[in-house]
C-alpha positions as CSV (number, residue, x, y, z in Angstrom):
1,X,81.9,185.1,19.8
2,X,78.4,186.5,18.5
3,X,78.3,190.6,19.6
4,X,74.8,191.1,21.4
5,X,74.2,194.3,18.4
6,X,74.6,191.9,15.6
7,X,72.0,189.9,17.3
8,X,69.6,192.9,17.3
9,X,70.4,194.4,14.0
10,X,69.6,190.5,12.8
11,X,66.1,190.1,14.6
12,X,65.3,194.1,13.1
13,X,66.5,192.5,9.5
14,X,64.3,189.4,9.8
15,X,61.4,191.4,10.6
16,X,61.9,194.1,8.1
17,X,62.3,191.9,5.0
18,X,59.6,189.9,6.4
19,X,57.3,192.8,6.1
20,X,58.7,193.5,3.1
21,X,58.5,190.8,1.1
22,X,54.2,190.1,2.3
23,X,53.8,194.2,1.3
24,X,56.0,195.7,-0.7
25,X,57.2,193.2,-3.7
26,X,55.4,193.6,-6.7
27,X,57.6,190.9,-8.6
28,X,55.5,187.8,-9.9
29,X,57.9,185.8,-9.7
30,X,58.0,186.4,-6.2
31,X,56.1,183.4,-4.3
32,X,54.3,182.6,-1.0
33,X,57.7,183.5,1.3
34,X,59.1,183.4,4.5
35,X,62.0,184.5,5.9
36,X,63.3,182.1,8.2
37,X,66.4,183.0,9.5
38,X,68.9,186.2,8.6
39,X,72.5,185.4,9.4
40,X,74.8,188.3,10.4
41,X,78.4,188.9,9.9
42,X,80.0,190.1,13.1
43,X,80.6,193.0,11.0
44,X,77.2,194.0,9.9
45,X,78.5,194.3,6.4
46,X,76.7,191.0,4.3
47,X,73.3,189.1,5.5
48,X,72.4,185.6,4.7
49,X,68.8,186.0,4.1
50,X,67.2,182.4,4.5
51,X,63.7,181.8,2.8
52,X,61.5,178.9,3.0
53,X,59.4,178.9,-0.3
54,X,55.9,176.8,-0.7
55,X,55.9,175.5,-4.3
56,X,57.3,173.2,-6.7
57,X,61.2,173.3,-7.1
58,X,61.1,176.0,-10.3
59,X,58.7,178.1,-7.9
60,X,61.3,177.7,-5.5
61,X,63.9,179.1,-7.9
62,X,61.8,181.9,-9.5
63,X,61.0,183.4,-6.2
64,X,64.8,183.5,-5.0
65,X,65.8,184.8,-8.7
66,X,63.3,188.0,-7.7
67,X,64.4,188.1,-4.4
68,X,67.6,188.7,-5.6
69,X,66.8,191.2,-8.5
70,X,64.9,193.3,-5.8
71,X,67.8,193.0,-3.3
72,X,68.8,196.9,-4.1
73,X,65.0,198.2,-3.2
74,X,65.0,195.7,-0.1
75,X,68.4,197.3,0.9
76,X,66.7,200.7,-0.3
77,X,63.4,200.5,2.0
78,X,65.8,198.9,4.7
79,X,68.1,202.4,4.8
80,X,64.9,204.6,5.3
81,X,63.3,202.2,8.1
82,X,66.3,201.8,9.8
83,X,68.7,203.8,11.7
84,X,71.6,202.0,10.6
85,X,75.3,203.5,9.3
86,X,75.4,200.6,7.0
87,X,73.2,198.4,5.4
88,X,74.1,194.7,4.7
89,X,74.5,193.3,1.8
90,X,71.9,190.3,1.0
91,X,72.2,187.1,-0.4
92,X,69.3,185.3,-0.5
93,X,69.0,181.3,0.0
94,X,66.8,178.8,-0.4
95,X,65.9,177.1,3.3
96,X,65.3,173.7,2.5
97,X,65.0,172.8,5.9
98,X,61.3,171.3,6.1
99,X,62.2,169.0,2.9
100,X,64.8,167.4,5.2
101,X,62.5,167.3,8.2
102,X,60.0,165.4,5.8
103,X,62.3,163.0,4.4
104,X,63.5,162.1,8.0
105,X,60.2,161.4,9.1
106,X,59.2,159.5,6.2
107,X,62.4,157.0,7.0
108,X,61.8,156.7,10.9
109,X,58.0,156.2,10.0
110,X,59.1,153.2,7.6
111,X,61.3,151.9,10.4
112,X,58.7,151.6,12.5
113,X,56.3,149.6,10.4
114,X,58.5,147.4,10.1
């Protein structure tokens, strides 16, 4: 049973570390990002933060490496925007979900060619 203020806490986390990552990140390893979904334990302890990165695969990696070594001043900005008791914890992942898309389309458009 999802609780209707982890719901809200996750769209307010989505939108934060959105703005976040297009403003305040000064890391270079830190690529063209976006947040795609922020999953929520019931809890509002730990965040799965999941970014879709444009770019070769080692792109891919560098960009969740500095998303991860920046995680304390995302969690840091995230305190003073928010009126929260606690601030999740974030692990960020790599959303691979358009790869997938692609591939799938690439097999049904071979299917029908044939």
């Amino acid at each position: 049973m999802r609780f209707k203020r982890s719901e809200r806490v996750q769209e307010l986390l989505l939108k934060e570390i959105s703005a976040l990552i297009q403003k305040g990140l000064k890391d270079p390893r830190i690529g063209f990002a976006t947040v795609t979904t922020v999953e929520l334990t019931n809890n509002l302890k730990h965040a799965k933060v999941y970014i879709s990165v444009f770019g070769t695969e080692i792109e891919q990696c560098d960009t969740i490496t500095g998303l991860s070594s920046a995680s304390g001043f995302i969690r840091s900005s995230l305190g003073k925007n928010l009126n929260l008791r606690y601030i999740p914890v974030l692990e960020f992942i790599l959303d691979e979900t358009a790869k997938r898309v692609a591939r799938i389309n690439k097999i049904i458009n071979e299917l029908h060619s044939k």
